[in-house]
C-alpha positions as CSV (number, residue, x, y, z in Angstrom):
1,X,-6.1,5.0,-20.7
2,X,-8.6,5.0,-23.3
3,X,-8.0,9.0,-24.3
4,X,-4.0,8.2,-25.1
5,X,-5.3,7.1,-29.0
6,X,-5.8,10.5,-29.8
7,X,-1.9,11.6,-29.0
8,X,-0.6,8.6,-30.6
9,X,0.1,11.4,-33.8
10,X,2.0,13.2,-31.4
11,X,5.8,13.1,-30.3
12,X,6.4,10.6,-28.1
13,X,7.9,13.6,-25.0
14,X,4.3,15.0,-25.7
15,X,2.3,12.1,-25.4
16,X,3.7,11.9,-22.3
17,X,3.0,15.2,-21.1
18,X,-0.5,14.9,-22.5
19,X,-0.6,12.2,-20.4
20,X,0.8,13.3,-17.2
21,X,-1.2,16.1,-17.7
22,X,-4.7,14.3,-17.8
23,X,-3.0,12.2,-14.5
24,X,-2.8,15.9,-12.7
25,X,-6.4,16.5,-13.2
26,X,-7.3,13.3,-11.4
27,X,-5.3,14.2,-8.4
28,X,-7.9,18.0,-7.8
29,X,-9.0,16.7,-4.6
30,X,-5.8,15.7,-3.2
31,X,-4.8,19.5,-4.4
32,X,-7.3,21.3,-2.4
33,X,-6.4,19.2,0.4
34,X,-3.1,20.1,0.3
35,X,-3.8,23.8,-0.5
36,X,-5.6,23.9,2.8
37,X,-3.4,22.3,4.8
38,X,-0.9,24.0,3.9
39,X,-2.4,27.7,4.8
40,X,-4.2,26.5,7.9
41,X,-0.9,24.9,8.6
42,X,1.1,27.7,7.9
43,X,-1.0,30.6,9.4
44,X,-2.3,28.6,12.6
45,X,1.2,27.2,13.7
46,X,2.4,30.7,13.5
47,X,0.5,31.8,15.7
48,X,0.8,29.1,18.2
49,X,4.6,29.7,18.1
50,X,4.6,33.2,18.6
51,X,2.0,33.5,21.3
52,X,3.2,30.8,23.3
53,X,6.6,32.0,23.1
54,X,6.1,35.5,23.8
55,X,2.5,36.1,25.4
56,X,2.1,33.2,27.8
57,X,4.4,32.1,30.6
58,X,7.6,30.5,30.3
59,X,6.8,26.8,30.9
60,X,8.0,23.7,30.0
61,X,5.1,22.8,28.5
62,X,4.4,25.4,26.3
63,X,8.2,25.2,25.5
64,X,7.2,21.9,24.1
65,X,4.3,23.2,22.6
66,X,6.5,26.0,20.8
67,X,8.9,23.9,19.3
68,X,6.0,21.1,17.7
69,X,4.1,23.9,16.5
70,X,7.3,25.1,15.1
71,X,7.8,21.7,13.3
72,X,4.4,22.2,12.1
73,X,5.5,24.9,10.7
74,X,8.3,23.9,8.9
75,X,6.4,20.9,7.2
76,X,3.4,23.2,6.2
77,X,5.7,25.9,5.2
78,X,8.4,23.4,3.1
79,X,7.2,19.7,2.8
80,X,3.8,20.4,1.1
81,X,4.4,22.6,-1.4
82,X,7.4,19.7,-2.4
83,X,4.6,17.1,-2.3
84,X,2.7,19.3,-4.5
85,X,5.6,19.7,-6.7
86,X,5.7,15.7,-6.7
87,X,1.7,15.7,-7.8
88,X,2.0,17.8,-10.5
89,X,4.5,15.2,-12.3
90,X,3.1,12.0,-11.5
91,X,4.5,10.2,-15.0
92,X,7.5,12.7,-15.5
93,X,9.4,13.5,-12.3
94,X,13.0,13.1,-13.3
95,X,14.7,15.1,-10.5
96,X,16.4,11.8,-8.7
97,X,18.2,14.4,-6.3
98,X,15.4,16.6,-6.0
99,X,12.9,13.8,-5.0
100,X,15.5,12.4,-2.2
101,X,15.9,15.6,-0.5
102,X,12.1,16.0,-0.3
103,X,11.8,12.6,1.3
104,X,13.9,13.6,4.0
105,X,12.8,16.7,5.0
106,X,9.1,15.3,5.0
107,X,10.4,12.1,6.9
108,X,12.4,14.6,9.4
109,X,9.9,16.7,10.2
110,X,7.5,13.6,10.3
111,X,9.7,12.0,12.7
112,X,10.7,14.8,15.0
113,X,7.3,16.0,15.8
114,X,6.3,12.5,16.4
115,X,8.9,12.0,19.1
116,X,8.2,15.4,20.6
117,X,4.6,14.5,20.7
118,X,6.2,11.0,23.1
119,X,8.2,13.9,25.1
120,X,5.3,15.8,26.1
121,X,2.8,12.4,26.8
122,X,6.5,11.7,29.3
123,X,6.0,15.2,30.9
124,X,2.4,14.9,31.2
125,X,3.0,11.7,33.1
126,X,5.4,12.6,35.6
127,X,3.5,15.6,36.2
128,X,0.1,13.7,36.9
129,X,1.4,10.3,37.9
130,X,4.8,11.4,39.7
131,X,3.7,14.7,40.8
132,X,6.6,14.0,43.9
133,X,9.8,13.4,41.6
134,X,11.8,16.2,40.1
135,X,9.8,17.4,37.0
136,X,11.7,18.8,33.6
137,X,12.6,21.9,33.6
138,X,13.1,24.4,30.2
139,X,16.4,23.8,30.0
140,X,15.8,19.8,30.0
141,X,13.4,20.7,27.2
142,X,15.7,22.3,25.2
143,X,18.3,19.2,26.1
144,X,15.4,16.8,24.8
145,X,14.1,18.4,21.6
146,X,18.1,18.9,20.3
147,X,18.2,14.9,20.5
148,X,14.9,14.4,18.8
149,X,15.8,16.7,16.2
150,X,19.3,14.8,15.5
151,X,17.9,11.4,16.3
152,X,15.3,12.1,13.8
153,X,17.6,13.7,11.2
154,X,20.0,9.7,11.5
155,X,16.4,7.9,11.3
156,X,15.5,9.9,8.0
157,X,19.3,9.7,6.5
158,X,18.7,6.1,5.0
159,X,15.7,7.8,3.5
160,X,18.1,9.7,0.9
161,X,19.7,5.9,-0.4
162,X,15.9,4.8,-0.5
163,X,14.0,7.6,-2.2
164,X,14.4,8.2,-5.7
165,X,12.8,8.7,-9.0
166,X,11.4,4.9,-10.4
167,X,10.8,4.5,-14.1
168,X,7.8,1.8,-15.0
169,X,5.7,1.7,-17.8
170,X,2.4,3.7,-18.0
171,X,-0.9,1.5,-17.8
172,X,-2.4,0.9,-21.0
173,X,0.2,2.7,-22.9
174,X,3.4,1.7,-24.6
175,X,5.1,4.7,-22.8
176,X,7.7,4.8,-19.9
177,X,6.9,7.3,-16.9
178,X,9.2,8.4,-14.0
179,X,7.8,9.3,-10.6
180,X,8.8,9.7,-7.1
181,X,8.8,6.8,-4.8
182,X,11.2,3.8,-3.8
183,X,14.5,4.4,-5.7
184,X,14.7,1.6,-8.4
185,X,18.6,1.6,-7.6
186,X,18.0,1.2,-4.0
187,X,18.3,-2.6,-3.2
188,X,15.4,-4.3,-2.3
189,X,16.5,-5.9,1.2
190,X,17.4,-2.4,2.1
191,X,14.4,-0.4,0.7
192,X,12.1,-3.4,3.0
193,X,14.2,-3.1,5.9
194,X,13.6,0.7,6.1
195,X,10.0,0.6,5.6
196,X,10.2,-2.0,8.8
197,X,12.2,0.2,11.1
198,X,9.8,3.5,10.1
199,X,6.2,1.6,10.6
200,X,7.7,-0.5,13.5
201,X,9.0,3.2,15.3
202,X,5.2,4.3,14.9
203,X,3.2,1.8,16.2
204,X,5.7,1.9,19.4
205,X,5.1,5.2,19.8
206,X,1.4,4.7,19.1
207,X,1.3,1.5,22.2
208,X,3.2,4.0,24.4
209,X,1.2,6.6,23.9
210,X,-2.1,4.5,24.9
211,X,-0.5,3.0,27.6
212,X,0.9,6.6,29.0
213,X,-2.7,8.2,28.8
214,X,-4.7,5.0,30.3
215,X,-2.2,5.3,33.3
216,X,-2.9,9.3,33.7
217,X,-6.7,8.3,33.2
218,X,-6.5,6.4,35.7
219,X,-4.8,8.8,38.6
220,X,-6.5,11.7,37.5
221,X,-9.5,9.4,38.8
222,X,-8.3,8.2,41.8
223,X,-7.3,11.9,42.8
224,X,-10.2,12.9,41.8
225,X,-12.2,10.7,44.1
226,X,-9.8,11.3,47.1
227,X,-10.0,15.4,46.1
228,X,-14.2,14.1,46.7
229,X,-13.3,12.7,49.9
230,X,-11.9,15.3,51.7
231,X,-14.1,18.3,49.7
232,X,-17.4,16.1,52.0
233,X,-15.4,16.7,55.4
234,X,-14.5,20.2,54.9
235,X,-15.4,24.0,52.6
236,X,-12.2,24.0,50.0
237,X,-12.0,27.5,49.2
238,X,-11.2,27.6,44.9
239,X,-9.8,30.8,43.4
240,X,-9.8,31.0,39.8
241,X,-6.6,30.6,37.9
242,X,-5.7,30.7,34.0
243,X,-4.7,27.5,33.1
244,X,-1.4,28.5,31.2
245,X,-0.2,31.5,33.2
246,X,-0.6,29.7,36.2
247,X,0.9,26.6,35.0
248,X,4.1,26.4,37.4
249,X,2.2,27.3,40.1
250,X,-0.7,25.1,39.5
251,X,1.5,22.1,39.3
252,X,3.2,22.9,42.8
253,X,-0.4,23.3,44.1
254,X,-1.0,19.6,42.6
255,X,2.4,18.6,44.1
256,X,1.6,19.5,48.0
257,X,-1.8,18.4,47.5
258,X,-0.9,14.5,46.4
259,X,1.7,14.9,49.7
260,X,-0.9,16.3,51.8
261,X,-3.4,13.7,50.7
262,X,-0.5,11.0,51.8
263,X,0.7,12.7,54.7
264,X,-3.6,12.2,55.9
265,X,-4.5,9.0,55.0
266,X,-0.9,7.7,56.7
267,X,-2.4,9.5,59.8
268,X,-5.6,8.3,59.2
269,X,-3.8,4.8,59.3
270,X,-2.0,5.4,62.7
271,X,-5.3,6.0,64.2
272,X,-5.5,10.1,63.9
273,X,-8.9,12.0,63.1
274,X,-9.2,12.8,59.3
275,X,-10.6,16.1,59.7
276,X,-8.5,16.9,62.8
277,X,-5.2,16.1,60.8
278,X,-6.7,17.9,57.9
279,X,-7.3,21.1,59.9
280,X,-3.8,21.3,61.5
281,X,-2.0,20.8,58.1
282,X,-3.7,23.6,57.0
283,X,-3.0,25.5,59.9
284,X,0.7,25.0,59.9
285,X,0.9,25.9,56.4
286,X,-1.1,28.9,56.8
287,X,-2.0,29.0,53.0
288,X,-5.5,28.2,51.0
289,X,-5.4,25.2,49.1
290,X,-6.8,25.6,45.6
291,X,-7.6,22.1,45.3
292,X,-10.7,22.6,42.5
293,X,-8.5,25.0,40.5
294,X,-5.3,22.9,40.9
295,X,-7.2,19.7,39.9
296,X,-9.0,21.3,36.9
297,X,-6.0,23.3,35.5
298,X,-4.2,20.2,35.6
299,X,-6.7,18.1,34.0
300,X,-7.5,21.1,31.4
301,X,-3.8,20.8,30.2
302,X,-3.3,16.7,30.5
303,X,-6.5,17.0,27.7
304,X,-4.9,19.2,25.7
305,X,-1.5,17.5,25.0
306,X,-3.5,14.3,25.1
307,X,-5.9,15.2,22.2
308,X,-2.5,16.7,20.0
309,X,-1.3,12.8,21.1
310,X,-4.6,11.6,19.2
311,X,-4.8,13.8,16.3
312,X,-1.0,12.4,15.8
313,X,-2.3,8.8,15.8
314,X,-5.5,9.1,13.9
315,X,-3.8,11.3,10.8
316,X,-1.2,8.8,10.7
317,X,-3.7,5.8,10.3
318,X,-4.3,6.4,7.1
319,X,-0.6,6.8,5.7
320,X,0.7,3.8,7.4
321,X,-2.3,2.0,5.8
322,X,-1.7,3.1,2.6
323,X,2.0,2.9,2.6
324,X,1.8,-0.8,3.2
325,X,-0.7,-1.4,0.5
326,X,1.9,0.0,-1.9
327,X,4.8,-2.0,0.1
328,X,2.6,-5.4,-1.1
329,X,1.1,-4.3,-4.6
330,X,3.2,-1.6,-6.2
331,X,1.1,-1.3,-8.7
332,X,-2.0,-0.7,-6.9
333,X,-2.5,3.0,-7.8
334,X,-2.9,2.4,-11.2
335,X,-6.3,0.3,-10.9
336,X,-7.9,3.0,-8.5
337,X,-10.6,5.5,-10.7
338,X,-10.0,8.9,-10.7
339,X,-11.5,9.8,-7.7
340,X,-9.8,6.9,-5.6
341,X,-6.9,7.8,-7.0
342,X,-7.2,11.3,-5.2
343,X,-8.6,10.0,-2.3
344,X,-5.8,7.4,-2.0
345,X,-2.7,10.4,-2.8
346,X,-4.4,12.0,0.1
347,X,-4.4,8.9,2.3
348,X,-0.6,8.6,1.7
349,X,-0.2,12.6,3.2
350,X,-2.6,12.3,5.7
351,X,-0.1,13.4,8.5
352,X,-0.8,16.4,7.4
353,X,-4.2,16.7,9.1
354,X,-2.5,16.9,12.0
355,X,-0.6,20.3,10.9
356,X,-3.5,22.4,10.4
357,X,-5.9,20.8,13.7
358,X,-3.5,21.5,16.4
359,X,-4.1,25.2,16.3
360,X,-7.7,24.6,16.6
361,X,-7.2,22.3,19.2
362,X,-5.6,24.7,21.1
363,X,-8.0,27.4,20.7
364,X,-10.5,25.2,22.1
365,X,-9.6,24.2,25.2
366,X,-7.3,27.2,26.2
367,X,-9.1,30.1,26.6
368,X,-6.3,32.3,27.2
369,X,-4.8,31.5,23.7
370,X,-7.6,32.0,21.9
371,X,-8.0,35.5,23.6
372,X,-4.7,36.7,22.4
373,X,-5.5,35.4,19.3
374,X,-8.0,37.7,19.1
375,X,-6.7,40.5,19.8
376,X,-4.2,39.5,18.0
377,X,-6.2,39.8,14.8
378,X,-7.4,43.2,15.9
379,X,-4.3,44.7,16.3
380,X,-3.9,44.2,12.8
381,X,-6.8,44.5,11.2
382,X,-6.9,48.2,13.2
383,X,-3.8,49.0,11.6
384,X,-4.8,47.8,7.9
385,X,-7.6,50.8,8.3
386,X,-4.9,53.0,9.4
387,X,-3.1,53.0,7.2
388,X,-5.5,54.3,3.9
389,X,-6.1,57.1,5.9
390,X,-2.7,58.1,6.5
């Protein structure tokens, strides 16, 4: 550092500071970043959780979607204001306890909404792909997101041995810093092994999740061409249905039509008339089949969880990246220019993205969410006025 000449006068705790706080100033980007995400984070997850909890209906879907918006939560709420913590003493963090408890909560929340985010790609394919088998229930989801948080919480334990404060000397300086990283009493095999086991757990879970979503791609288009099919021999009737209140219906409506759909084209195999074995079907029954609606709803919500799947993947690109260019060069921060240096401490939390762009993501594509939202927001903004005047 070519400024550090004008504190060699000073004490050498001071120089240190002076040091660390010239360091600080480097990281401004990577601040703002975090300041963000950590409001949208906060504020947006809240409101996910509480509307889907209490203003839509009961699903287990949106159960799923109310307890990873909850982890959301939880990191935006307690993980980054800990990370920011860690930024603001990047040459004197001396807290070896402190830093290992905020390792594992980021890597428990990291690692429970990442396995939530698998549950709900498994639920949006037996619901598309196995529309006959027994589907999960709420109580199932509750079952499933107790293991992932204790699962999660033994995958991050190691994390406490690992994590630690690591003293090295400060580039171009004859001073000794202390930051936050891999523990410097944590045994190297060990410390390696871990970083394995954590980048080999995400890149199985990002496989699965492209191989989960090419499958549903793939039925979602071959029921869409039979839906074609039958829509050219006869007038399907569609009634207009919200896509989250209508979610347990809408997938028993895509249940009967996938056996319907069998139930023809094995007649149609035995010899019968397509549109004759169509019409008595629907005659027995003696109900309207929403096919359209059914079809859309379906598809509306598969694109939902499957672009909270992506943003998962893409915001964890980055970190994975970055943590194993640290894992080869150690050192490698310490060459980057001050705004590389930012850019890079924001690589290394880019999971975070994902925090603040689910809300949106829900806003967008479910219109019934974003309406209560809305009125949400005038509720209390019509009680803010209120209340000067009282």
């Amino acid at each position: 550092m070519n400024t550090t000449n004008n504190f060699n006068n000073l004490p050498y705790e001071q120089q240190l500071l002076k040091i660390n706080e010239e360091k600080v100033h480097d990281f401004l980007l990577a601040f703002i970043y975090l300041c963000v995400a950590m409001i949208m984070g906060v504020i947006g997850n809240a409101f996910v959780s509480y509307i889907y909890h209490y203003k839509l209906r009961q699903t287990p879907a949106n159960l799923f979607v109310v307890i990873l918006s909850f982890c959301d939560f939880l990191a935006s709420l307690i993980c980054i204001p800990m990370d920011i913590a860690i930024l603001t003493l990047p040459y004197v963090f001396e807290n070896d306890p402190a830093c290992r408890v905020i390792r594992f909560f980021v890597m428990d929340l990291s690692i429970t909404s990442g396995v939530i985010v698998f549950a709900i790609s498994i639920d949006r394919f037996k619901k598309v792909c196995l529309p006959l088998k027994k589907q999960f229930t709420r109580r199932q989801v509750g079952i499933i997101s107790a293991v992932v948080i204790i699962f999660a919480t033994v995958l991050s334990l190691p994390g406490v041995y690992v994590y630690g404060t690591k003293h090295f000397r400060i580039p171009g300086t004859h001073l000794n810093g202390s930051i936050c990283s891999i523990s410097e009493k944590a045994h190297k095999s060990v410390s390696a092994g871990f970083l394995i086991l954590l980048m080999s757990v995400c890149l199985l879970l990002l496989i699965t999740f492209s191989t989960i979503y090419c499958l549903i791609a793939i039925k979602l288009c071959r029921y869409k061409k039979q839906r074609t099919s039958l829509a050219d021999s006869m007038k399907v009737k569609s009634v207009s249905h919200d896509d989250n209140s209508r979610e347990l219906t809408d997938s028993n409506d895509y249940i009967k039509e996938s056996r319907r759909i069998d139930k023809i084209q094995k007649s149609k195999s035995k010899g019968f008339s397509l549109e004759k074995e169509t019409f008595r079907v629907r005659s027995n029954t003696q109900t309207t089949i929403r096919e359209p609606t059914s079809f859309m709803n379906m598809t509306r919500t598969t694109l939902i969880m499957f672009f909270v799947t992506l943003t998962w993947v893409l915001s964890y690109i980055p970190h994975l990246a970055s943590v194993l260019t640290l894992s080869r060069n150690a050192e490698f921060k310490e060459t980057l220019s001050p705004t590389n240096s930012a850019l890079f401490e924001i690589a290394l939390r880019s999971f975070y993205l994902n925090n603040m762009i689910n809300p949106f993501i829900y806003g967008i594509f479910n219109f019934r969410f974003r309406n209560e939202v809305i009125a949400l927001l005038r509720k209390t903004f019509c009680c803010l006025k209120l209340k000067p005047s009282s």
